[in-house]
Backbone atoms as SQL, in Angstrom:
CREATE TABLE atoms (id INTEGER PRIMARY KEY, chain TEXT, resi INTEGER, resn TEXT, atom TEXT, x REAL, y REAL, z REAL);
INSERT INTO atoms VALUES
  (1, 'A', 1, 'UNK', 'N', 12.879, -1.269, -7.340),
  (2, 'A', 1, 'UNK', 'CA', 11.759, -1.587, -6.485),
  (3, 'A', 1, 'UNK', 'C', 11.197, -0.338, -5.814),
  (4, 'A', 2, 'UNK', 'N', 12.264, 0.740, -5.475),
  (5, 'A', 2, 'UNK', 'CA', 11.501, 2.112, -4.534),
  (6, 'A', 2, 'UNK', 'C', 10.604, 2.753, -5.584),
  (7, 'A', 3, 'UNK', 'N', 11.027, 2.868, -6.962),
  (8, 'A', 3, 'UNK', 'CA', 10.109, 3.636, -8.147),
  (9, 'A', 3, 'UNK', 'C', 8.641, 2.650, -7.839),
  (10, 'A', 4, 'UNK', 'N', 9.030, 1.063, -7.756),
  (11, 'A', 4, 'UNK', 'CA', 7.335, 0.655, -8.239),
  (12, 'A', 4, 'UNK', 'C', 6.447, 1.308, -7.113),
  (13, 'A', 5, 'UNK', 'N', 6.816, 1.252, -5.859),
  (14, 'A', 5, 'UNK', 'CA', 6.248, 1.535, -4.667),
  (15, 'A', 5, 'UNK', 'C', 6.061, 2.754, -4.202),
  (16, 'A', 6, 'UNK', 'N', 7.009, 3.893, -5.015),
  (17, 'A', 6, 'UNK', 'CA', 7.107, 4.833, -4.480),
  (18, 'A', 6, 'UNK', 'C', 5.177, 5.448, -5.001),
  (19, 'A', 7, 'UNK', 'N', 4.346, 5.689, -3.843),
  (20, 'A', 7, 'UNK', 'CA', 3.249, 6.483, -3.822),
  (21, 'A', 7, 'UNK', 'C', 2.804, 7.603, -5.191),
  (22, 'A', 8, 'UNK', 'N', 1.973, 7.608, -5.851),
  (23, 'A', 8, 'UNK', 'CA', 1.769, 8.609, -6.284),
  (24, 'A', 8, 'UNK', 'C', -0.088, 8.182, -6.196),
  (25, 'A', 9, 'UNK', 'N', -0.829, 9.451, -7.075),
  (26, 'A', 9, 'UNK', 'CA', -2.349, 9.925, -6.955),
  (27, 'A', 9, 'UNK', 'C', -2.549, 8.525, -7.376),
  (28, 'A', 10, 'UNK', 'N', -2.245, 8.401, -8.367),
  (29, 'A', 10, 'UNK', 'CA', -2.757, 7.358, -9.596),
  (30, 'A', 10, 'UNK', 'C', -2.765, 5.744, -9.124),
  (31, 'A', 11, 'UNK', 'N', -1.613, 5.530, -8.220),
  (32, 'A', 11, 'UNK', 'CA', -1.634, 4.191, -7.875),
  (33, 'A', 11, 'UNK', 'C', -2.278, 4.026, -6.410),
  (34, 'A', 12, 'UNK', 'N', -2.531, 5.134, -5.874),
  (35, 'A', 12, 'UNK', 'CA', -3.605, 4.850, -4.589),
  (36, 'A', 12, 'UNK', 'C', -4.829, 4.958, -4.896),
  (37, 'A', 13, 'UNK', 'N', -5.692, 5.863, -5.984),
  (38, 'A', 13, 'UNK', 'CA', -6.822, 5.655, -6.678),
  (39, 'A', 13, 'UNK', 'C', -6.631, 4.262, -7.452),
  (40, 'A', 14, 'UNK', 'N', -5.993, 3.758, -8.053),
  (41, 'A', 14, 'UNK', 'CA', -5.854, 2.499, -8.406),
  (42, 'A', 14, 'UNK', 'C', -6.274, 1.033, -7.468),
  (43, 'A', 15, 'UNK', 'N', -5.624, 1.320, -6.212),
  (44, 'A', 15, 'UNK', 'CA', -5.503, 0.297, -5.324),
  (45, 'A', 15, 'UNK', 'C', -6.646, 0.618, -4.174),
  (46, 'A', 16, 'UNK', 'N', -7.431, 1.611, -4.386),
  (47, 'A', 16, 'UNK', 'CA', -8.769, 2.131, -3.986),
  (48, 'A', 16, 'UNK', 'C', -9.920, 1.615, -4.681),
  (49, 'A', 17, 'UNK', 'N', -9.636, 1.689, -5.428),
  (50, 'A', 17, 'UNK', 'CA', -10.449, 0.996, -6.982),
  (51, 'A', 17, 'UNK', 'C', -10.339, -0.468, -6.723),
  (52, 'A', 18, 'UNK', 'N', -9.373, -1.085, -6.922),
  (53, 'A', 18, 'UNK', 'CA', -9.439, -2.459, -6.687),
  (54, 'A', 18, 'UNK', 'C', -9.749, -3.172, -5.420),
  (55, 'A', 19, 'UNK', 'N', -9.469, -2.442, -3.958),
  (56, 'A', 19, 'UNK', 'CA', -10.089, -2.683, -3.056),
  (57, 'A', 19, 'UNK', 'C', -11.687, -3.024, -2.683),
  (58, 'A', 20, 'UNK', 'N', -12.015, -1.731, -3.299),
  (59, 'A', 20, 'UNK', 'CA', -13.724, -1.366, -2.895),
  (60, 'A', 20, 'UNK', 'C', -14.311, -2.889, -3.779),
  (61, 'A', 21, 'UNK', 'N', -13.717, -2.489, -5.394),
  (62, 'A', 21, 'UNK', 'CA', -14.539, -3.216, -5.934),
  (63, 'A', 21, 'UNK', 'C', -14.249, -4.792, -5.532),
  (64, 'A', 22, 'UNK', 'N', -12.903, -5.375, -5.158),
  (65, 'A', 22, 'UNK', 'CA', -12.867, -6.618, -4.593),
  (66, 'A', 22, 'UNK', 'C', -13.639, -7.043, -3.328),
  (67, 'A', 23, 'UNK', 'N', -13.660, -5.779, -2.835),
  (68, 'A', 23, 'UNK', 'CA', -14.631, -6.143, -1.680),
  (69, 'A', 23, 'UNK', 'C', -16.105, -6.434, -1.469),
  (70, 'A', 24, 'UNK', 'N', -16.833, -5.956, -2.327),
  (71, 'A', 24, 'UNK', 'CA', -18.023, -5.766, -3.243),
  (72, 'A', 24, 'UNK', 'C', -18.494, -6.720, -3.626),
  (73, 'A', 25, 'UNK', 'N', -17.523, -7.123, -4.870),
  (74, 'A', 25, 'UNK', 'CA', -18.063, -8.469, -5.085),
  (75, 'A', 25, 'UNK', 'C', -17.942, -9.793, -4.265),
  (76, 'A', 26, 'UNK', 'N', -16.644, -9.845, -4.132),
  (77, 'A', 26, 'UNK', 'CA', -16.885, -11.245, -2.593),
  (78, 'A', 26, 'UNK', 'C', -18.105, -10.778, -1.778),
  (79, 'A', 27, 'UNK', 'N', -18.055, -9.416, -1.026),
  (80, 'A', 27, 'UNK', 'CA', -19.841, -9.700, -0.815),
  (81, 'A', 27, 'UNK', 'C', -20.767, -10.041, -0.877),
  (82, 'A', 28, 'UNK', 'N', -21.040, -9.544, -2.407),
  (83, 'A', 28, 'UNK', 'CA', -22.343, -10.354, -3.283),
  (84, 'A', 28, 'UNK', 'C', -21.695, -11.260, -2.922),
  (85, 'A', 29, 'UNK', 'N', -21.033, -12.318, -4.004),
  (86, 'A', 29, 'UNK', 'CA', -21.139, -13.582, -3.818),
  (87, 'A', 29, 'UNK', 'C', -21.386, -14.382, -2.458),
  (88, 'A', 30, 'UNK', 'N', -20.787, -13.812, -1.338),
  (89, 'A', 30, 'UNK', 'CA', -20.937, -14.498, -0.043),
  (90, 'A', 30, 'UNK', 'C', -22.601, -14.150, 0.394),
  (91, 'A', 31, 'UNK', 'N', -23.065, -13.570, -0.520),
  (92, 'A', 31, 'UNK', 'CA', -24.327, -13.104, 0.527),
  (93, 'A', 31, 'UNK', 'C', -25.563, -13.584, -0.501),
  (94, 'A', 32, 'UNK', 'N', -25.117, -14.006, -1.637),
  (95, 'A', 32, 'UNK', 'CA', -25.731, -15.252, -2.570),
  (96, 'A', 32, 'UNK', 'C', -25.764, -16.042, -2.073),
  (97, 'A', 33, 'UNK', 'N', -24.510, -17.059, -1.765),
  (98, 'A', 33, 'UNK', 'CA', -24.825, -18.015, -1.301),
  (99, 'A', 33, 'UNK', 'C', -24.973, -18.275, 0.348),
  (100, 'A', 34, 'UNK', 'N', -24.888, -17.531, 0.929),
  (101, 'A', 34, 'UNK', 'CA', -24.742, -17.867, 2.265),
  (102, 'A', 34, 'UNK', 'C', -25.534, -16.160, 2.934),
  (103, 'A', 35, 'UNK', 'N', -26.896, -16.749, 3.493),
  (104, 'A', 35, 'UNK', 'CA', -28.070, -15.445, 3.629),
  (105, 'A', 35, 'UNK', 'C', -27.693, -14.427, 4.355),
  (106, 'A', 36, 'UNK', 'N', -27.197, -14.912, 5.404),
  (107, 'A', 36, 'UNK', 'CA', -27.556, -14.164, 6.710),
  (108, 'A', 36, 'UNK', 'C', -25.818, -13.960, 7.009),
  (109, 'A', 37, 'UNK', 'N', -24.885, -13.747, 6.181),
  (110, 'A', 37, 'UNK', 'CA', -23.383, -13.417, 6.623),
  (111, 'A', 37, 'UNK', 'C', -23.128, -12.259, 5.605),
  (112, 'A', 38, 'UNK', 'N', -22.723, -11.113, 6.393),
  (113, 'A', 38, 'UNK', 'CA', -22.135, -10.289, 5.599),
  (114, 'A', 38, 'UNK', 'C', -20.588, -9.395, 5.682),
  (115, 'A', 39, 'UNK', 'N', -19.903, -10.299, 4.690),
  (116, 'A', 39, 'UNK', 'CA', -18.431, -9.911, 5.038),
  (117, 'A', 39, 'UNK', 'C', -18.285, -8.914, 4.315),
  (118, 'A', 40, 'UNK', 'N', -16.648, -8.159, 4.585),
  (119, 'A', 40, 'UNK', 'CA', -16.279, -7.430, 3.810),
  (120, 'A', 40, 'UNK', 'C', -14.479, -7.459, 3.695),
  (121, 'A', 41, 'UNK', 'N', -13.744, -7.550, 3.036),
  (122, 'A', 41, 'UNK', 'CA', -12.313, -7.509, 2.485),
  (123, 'A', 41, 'UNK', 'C', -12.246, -8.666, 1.557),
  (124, 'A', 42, 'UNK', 'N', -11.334, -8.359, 0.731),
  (125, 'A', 42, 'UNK', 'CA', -10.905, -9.364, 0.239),
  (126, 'A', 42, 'UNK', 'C', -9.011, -9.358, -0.702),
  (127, 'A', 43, 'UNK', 'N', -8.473, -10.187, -0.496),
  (128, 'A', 43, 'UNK', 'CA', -8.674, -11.397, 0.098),
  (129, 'A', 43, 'UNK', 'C', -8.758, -11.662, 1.928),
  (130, 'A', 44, 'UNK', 'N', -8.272, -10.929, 2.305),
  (131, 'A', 44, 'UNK', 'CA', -8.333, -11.233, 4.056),
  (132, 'A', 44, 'UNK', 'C', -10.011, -9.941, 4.259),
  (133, 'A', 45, 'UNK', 'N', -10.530, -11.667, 5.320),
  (134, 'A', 45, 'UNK', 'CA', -11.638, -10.648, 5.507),
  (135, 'A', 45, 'UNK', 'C', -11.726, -9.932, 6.797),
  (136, 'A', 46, 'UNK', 'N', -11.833, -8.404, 6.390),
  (137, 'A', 46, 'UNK', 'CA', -11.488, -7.852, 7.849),
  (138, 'A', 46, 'UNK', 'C', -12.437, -7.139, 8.529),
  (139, 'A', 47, 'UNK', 'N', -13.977, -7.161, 8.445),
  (140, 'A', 47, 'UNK', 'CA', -14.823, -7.519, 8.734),
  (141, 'A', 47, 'UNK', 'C', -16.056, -8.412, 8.263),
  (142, 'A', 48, 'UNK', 'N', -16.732, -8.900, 9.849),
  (143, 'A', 48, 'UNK', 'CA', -17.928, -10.080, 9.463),
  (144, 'A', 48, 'UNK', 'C', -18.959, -9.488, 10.373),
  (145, 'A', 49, 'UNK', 'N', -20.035, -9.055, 9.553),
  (146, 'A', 49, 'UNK', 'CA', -21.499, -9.440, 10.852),
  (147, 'A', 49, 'UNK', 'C', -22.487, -10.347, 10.224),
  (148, 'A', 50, 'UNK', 'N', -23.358, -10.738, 10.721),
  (149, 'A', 50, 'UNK', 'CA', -24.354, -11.816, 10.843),
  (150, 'A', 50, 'UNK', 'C', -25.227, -11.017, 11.476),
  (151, 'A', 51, 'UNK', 'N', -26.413, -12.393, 10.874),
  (152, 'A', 51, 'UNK', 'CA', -28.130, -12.486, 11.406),
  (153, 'A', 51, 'UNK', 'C', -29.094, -13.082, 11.448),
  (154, 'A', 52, 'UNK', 'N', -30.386, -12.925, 11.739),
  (155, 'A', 52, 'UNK', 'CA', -30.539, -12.140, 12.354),
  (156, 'A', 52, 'UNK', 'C', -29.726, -11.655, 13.745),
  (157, 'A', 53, 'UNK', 'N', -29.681, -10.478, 14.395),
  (158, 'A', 53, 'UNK', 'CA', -28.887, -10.535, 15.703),
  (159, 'A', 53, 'UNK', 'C', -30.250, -10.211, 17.030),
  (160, 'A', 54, 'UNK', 'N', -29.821, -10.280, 17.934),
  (161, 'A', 54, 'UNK', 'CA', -31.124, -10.016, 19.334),
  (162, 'A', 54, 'UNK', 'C', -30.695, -8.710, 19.618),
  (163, 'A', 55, 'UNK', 'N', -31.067, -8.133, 20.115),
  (164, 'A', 55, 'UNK', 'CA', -31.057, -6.737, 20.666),
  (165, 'A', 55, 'UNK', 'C', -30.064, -6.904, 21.963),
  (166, 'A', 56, 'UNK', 'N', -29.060, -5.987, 21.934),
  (167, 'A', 56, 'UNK', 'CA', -28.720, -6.648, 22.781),
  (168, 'A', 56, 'UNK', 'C', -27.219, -7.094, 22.240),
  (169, 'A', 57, 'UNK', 'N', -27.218, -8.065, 21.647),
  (170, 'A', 57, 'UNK', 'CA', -26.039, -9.194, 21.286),
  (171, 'A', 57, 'UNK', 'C', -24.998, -8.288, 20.178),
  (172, 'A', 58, 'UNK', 'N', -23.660, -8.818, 20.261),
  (173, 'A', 58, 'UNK', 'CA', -22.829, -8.395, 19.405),
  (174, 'A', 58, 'UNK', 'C', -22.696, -9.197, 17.947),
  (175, 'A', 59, 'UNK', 'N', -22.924, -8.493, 17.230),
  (176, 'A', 59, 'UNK', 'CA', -23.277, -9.627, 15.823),
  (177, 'A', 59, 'UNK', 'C', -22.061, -9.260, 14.611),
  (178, 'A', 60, 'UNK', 'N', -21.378, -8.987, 14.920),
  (179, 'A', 60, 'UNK', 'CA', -20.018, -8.351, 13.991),
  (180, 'A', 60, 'UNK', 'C', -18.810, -8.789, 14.625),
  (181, 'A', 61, 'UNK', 'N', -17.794, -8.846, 14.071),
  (182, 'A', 61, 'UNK', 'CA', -16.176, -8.411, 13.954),
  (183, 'A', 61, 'UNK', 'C', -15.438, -7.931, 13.440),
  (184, 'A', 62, 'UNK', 'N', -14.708, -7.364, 13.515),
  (185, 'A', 62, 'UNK', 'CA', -13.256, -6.428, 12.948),
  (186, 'A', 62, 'UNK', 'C', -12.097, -6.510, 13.356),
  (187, 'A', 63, 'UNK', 'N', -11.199, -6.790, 12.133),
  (188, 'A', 63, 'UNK', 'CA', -9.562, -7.349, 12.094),
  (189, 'A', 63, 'UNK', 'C', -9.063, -6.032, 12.255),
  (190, 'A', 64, 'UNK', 'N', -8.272, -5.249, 12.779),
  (191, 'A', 64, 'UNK', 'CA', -7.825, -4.253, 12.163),
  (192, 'A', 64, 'UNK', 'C', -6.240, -4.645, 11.206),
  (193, 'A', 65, 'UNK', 'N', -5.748, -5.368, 11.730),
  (194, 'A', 65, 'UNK', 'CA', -4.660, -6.056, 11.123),
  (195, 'A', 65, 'UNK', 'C', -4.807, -6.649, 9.475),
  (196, 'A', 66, 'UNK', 'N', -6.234, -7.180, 9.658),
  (197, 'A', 66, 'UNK', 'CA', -6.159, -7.651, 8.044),
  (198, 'A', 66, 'UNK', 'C', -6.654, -6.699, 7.353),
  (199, 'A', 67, 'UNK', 'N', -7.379, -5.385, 7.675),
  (200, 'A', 67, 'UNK', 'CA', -7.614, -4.321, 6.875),
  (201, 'A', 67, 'UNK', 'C', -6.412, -3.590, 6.847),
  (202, 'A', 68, 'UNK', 'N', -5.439, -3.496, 7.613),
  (203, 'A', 68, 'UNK', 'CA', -3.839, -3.029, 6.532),
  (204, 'A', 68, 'UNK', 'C', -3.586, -3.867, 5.470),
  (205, 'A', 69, 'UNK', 'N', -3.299, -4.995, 5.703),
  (206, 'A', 69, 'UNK', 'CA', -2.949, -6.327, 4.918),
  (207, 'A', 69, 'UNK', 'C', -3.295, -6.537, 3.645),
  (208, 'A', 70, 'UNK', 'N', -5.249, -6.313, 3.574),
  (209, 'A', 70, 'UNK', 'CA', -5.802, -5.413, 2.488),
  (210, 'A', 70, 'UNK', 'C', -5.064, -4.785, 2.052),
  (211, 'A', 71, 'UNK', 'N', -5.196, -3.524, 2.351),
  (212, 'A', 71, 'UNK', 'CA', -4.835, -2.257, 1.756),
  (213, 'A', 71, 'UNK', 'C', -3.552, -2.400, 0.901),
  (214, 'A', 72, 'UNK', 'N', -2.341, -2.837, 2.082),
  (215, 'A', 72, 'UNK', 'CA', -0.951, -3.352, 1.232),
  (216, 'A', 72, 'UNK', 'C', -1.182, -4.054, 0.195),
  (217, 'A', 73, 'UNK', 'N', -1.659, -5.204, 0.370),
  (218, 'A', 73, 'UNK', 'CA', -1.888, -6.129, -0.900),
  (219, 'A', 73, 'UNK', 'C', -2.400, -5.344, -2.319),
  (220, 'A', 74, 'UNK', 'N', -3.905, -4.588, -1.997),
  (221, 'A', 74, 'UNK', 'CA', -4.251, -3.902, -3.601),
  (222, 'A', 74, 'UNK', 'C', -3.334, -2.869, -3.858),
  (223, 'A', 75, 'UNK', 'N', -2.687, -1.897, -2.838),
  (224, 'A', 75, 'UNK', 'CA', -1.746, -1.197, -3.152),
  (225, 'A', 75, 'UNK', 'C', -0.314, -1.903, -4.188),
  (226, 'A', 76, 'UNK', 'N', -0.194, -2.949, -3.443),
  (227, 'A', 76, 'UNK', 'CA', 1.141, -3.618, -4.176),
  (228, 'A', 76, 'UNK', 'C', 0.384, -4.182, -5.929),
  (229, 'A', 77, 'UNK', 'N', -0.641, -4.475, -5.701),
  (230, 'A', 77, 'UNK', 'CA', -1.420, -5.018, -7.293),
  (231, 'A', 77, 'UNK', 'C', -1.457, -4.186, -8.104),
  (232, 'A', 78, 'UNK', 'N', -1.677, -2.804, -7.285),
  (233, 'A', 78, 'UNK', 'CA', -1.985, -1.134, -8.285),
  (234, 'A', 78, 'UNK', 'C', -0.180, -1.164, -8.869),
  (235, 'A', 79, 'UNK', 'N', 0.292, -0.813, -7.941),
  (236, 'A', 79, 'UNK', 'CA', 1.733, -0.229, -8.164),
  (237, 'A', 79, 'UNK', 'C', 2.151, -1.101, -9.337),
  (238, 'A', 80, 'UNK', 'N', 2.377, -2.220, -8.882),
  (239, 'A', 80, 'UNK', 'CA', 3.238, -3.491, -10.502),
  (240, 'A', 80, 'UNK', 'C', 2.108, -2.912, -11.743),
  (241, 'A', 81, 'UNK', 'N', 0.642, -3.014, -11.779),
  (242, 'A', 81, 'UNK', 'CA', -0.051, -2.752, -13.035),
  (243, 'A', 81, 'UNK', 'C', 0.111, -1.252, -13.308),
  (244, 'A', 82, 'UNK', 'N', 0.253, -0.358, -12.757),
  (245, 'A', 82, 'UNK', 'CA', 0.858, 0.887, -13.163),
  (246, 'A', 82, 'UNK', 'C', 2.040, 0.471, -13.428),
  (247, 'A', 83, 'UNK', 'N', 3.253, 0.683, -13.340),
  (248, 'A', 83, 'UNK', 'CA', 4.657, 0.098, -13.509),
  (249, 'A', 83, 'UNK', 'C', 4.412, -0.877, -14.755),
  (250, 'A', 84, 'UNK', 'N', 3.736, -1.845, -14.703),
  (251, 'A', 84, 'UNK', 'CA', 3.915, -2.925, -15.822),
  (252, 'A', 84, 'UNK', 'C', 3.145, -2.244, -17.051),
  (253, 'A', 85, 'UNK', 'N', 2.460, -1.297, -17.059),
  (254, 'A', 85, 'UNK', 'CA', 1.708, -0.639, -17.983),
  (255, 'A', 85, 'UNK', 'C', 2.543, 0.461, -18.610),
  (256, 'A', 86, 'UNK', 'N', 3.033, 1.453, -17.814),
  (257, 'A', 86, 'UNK', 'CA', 3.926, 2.330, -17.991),
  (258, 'A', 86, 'UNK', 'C', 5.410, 1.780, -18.809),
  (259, 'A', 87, 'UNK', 'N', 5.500, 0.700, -18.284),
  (260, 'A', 87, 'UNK', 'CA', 7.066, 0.158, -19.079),
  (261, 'A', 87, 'UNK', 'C', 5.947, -0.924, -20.403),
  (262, 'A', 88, 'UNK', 'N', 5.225, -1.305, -20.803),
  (263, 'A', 88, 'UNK', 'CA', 4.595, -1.426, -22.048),
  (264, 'A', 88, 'UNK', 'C', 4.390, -0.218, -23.111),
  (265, 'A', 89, 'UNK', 'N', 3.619, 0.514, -22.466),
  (266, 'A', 89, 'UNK', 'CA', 3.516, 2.314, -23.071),
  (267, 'A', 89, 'UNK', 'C', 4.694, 2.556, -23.373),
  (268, 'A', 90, 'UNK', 'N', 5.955, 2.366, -22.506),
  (269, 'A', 90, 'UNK', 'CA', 7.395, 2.914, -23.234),
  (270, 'A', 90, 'UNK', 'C', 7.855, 2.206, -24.039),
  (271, 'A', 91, 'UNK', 'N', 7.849, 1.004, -24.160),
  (272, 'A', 91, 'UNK', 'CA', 8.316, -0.284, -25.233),
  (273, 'A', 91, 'UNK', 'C', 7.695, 0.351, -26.263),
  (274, 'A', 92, 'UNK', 'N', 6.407, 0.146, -25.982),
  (275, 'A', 92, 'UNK', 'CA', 5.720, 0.625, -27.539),
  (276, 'A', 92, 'UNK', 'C', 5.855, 1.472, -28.540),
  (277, 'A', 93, 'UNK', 'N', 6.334, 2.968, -27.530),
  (278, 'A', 93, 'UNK', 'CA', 6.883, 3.949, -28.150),
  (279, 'A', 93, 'UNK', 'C', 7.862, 3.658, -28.668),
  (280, 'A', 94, 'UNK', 'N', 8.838, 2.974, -28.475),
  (281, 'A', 94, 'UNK', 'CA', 10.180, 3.122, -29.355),
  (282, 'A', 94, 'UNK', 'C', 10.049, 2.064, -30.419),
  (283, 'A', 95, 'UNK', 'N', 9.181, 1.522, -30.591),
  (284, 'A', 95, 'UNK', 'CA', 8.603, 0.591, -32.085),
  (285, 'A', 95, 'UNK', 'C', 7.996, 0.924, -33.091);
């Protein structure tokens, strides 16, 4: 388990990659169907603003808790698909 987790370039560009772009698209989609809300994380959303807002008014929020939670989560998705890729690549080789 310390090898799958243990940090390297490849699995934090990985879990960078899967972040942004998970976040992205639940966007779009939330902002297809629903006009005036614009979130961002996924799966935990760890920020929301709305609109229109008044001048004046606070029209946002921010988790900071579920943007670790994020992060852990695509990190842990990167690490197993590196790991589960890397031990395929080695199977293969010895066939």
């Amino acid at each position: 388990m310390k090898k799958i987790f243990k940090p390297t370039l490849l699995k934090i560009m990985i879990a960078f990659a899967l972040f942004l772009v998970s976040s992205m698209l639940w966007r779009a989609y939330i902002m297809a169907t629903i006009s005036d809300t614009f979130p961002m994380g996924f799966p935990l959303q760890f920020f929301l603003s709305w609109g229109p807002c008044k001048p004046g008014n606070i029209c946002s929020e921010f988790n900071g808790f579920y943007l670790v939670l994020d992060v852990i989560f695509w990190y842990s998705i990167g690490a197993f698909l590196i790991s589960g890729f890397q031990r395929f690549r080695g199977e293969s080789k010895n066939h």
